[in-house]
C-alpha positions as CSV (number, residue, x, y, z in Angstrom):
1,X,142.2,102.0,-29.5
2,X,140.5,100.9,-26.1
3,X,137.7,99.5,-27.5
4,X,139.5,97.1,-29.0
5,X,141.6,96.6,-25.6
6,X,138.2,95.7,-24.0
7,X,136.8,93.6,-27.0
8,X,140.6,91.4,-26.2
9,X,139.3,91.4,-22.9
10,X,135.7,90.2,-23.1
11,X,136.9,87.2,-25.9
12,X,139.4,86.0,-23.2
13,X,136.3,86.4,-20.7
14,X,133.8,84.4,-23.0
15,X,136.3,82.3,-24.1
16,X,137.1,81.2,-20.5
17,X,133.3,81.4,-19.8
18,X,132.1,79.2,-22.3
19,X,134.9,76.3,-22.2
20,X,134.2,76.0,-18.7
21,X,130.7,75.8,-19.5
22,X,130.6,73.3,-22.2
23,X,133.3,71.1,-20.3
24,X,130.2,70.5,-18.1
25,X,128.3,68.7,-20.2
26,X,130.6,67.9,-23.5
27,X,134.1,67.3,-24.7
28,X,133.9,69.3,-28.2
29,X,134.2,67.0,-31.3
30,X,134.5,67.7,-34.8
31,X,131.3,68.9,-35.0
32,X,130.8,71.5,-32.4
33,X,134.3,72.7,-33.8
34,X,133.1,73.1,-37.0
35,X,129.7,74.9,-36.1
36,X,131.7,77.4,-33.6
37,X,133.9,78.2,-36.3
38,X,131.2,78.7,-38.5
39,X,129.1,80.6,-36.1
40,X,132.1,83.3,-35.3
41,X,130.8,85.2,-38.7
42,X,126.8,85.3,-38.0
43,X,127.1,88.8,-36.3
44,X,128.6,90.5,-39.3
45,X,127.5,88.6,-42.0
46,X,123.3,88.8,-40.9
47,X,124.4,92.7,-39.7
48,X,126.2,93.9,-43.2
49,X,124.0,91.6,-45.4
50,X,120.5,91.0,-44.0
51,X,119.3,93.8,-41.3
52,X,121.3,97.0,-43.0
53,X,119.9,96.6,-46.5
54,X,116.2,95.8,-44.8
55,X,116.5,98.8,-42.6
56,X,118.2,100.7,-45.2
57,X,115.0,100.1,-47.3
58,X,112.3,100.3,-44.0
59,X,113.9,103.5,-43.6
60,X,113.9,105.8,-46.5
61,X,109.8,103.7,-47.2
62,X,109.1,105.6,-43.8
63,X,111.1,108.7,-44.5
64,X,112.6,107.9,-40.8
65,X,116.4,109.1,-40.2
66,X,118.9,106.8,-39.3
67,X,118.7,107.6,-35.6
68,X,117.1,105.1,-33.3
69,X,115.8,108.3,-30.4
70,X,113.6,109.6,-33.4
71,X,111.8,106.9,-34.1
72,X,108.4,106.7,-33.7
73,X,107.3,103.6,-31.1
74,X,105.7,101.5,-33.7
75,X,108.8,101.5,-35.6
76,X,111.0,100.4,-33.0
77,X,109.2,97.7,-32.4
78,X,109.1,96.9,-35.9
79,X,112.9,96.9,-35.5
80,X,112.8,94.4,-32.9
81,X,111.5,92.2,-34.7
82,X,113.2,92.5,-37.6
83,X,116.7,92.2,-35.4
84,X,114.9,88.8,-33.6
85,X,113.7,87.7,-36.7
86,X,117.3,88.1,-38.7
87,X,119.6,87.0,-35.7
88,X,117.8,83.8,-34.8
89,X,117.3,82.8,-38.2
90,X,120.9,83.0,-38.9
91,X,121.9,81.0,-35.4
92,X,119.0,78.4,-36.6
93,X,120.8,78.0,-39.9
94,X,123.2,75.2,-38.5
95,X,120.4,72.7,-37.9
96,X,119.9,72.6,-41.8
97,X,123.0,69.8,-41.9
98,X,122.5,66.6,-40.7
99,X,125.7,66.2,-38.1
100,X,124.6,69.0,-36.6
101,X,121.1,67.5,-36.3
102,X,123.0,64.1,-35.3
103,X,124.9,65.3,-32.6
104,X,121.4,67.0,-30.8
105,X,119.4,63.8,-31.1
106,X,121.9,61.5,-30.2
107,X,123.3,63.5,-26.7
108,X,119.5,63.7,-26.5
109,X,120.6,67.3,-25.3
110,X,120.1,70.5,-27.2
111,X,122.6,72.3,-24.4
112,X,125.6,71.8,-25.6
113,X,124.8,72.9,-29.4
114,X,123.2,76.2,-28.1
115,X,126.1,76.8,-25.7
116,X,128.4,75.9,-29.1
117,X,126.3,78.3,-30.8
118,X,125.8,81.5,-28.8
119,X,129.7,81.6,-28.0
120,X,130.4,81.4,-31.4
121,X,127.6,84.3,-32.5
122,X,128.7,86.1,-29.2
123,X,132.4,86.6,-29.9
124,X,132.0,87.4,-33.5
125,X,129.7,89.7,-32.6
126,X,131.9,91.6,-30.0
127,X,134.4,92.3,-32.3
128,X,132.0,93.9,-35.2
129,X,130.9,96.1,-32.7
130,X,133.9,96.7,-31.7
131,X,134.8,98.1,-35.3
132,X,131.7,100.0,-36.2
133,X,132.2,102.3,-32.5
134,X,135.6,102.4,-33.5
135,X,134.0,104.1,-37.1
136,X,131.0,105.8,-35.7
137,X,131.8,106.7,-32.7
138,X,135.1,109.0,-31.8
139,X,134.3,109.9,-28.4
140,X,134.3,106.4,-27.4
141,X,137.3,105.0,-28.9
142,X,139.5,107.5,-27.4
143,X,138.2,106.6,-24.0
144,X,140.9,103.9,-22.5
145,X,139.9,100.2,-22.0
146,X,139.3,100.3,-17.8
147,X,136.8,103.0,-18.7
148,X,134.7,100.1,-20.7
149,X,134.0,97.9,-18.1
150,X,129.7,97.6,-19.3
151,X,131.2,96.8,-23.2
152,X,132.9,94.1,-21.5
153,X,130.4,92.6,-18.9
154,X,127.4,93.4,-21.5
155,X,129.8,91.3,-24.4
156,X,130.2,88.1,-21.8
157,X,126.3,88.2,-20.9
158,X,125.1,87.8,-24.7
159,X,127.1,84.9,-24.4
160,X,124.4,83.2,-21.9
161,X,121.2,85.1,-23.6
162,X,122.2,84.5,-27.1
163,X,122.3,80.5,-26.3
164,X,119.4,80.5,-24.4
165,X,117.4,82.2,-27.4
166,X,118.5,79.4,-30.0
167,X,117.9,76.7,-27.1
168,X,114.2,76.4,-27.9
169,X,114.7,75.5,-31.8
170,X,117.3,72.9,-30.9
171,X,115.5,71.2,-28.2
172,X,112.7,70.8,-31.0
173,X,114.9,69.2,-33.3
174,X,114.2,66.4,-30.3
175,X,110.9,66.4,-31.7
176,X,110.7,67.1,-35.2
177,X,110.1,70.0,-37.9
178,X,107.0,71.7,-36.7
179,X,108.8,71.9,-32.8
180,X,111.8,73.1,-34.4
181,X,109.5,76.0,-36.2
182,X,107.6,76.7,-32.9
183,X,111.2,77.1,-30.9
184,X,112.6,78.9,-33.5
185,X,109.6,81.6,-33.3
186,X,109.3,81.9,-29.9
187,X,113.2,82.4,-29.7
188,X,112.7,85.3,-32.3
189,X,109.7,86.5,-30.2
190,X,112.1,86.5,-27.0
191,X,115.3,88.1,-28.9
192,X,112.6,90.9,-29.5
193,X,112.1,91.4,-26.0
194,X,115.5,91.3,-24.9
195,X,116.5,93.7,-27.3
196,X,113.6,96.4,-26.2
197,X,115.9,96.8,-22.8
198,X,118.9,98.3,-25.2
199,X,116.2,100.1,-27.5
200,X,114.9,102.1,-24.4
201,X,118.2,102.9,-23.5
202,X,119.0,104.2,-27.2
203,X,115.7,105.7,-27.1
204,X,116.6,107.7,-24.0
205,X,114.0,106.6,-21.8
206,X,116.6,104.9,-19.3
207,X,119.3,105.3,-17.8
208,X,122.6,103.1,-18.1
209,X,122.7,102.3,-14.7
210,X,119.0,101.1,-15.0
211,X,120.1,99.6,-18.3
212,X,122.7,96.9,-16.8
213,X,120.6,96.3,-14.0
214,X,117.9,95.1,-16.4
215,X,120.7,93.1,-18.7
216,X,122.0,91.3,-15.3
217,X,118.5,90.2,-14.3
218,X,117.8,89.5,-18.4
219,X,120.9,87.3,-18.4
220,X,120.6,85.5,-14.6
221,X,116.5,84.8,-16.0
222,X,118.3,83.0,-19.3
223,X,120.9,81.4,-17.2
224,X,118.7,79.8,-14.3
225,X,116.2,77.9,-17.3
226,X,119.3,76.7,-19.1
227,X,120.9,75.0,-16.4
228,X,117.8,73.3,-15.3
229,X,117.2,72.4,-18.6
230,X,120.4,70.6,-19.1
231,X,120.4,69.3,-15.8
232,X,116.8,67.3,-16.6
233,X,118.1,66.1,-19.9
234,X,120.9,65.2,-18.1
235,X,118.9,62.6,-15.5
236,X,116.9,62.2,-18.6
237,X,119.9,60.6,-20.2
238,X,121.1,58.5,-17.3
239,X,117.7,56.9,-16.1
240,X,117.3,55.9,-20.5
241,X,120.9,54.5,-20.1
242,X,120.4,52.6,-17.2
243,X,116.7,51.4,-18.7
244,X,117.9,49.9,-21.6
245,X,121.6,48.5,-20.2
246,X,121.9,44.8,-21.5
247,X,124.7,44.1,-18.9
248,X,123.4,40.1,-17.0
249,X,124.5,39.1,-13.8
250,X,125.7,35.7,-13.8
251,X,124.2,33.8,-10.7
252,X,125.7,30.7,-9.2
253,X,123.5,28.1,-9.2
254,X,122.6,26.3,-5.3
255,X,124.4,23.2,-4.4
256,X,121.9,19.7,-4.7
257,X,121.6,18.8,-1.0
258,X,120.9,15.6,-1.8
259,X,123.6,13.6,-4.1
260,X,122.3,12.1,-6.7
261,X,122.2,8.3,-6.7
């Protein structure tokens, strides 16, 4: 029962994590309530529903086995794809209402959304991993919680990656339709890449110490864009406010020096 001792843990982590984060930039309304409540069942939804039936069928098209080392490379990379493809879709899918659409264009931020987003994702998504090691995997769930100190600080960092990788659809909703498409692919194209880190490790060509190394810098590379991102909306913001202020400064007029006759 461990792992679910250190999936307790790393929900109170991104929890803490990712209030302190948003408090930055936005007190939550009814919206961003709504979407993170919404958002807490993307991980098993778009795992149970979308990527096991198209691997299922991938699979026995290839006659591959259901074991990530044996596949060949063109396949795994087929797989990344597929997982970037699924995963940011289903994040994306919160931008087809219009408050949600709203509340990015009129912050004139896309920050706090993504933040709203990838905690949301992130925390469901501890938990259904959580249950399928504690199904597939006996050796692990025996082992107690202080023992799964990476599950933890891998959980928190998808917090920070899996925002960044939605950030670059919102911040197109700034824009329009066809910036919204572009973001949304390149954020697919980049979930890819992220993911290749824990499909060498699966593959065994690297070890877990390399592994987390690689996640740390992964997560510090999402982290530094983000928060100068929202940091230049931020003055973005301001110098508009300030631009279009309709506040007039009453002036006193001079005193005639010479009375009037």
């Amino acid at each position: 029962m461990g792992i679910f001792v250190a999936a307790l843990f790393a929900t109170a982590l991104g929890v803490w994590m990712g209030h302190a984060l948003l408090r930055v930039w936005v007190a939550w309304d009814r919206c961003h309530l709504r979407v993170f409540a919404i958002t807490l069942f993307f991980s098993p939804a778009v795992n149970l529903l979308v990527k096991k039936p198209i691997f299922g069928f991938l699979l026995r098209k290839f006659h591959l086995p259901y074991h990530p080392p044996a596949w060949p490379w063109w396949f795994a990379a087929l797989g990344l794809l597929v997982v970037g493809v699924c995963e940011e879709g289903i994040k994306a899918t919160p931008a087809l209402f219009p408050s949600v659409r709203e509340a990015v264009r009129s912050r004139g931020s896309a920050v706090p959304m993504a933040l709203t987003i990838g905690l949301g994702f992130a925390l469901g998504e501890i938990w259904f991993l959580a249950w399928s090691i504690y199904h597939s995997d006996p050796a692990t769930t025996r082992l107690p919680f202080y023992l799964l100190g990476g599950f933890i600080g891998e959980r928190v960092f998808t917090i920070i990656l899996h925002s960044f990788l939605i950030l670059p659809a919102l911040h197109g909703l700034l824009s329009g339709p066809g910036r919204f498409a572009l973001g949304l692919a390149a954020g697919m194209l980049l979930h890819a890449l992220v993911d290749a880190v824990a499909a060498l490790y699966q593959m065994k060509l690297v070890g877990p110490e390399l592994t987390g190394l690689l996640l740390l810098a992964i997560t510090l590379g999402a982290a530094i864009p983000l928060y100068i991102y929202a940091r230049h909306r931020a003055s973005l913001n301001r110098a508009a406010l300030l631009s279009t202020s309709s506040r007039v400064l009453y002036v006193r007029p001079e005193k005639d020096p010479q009375p009037h006759q």
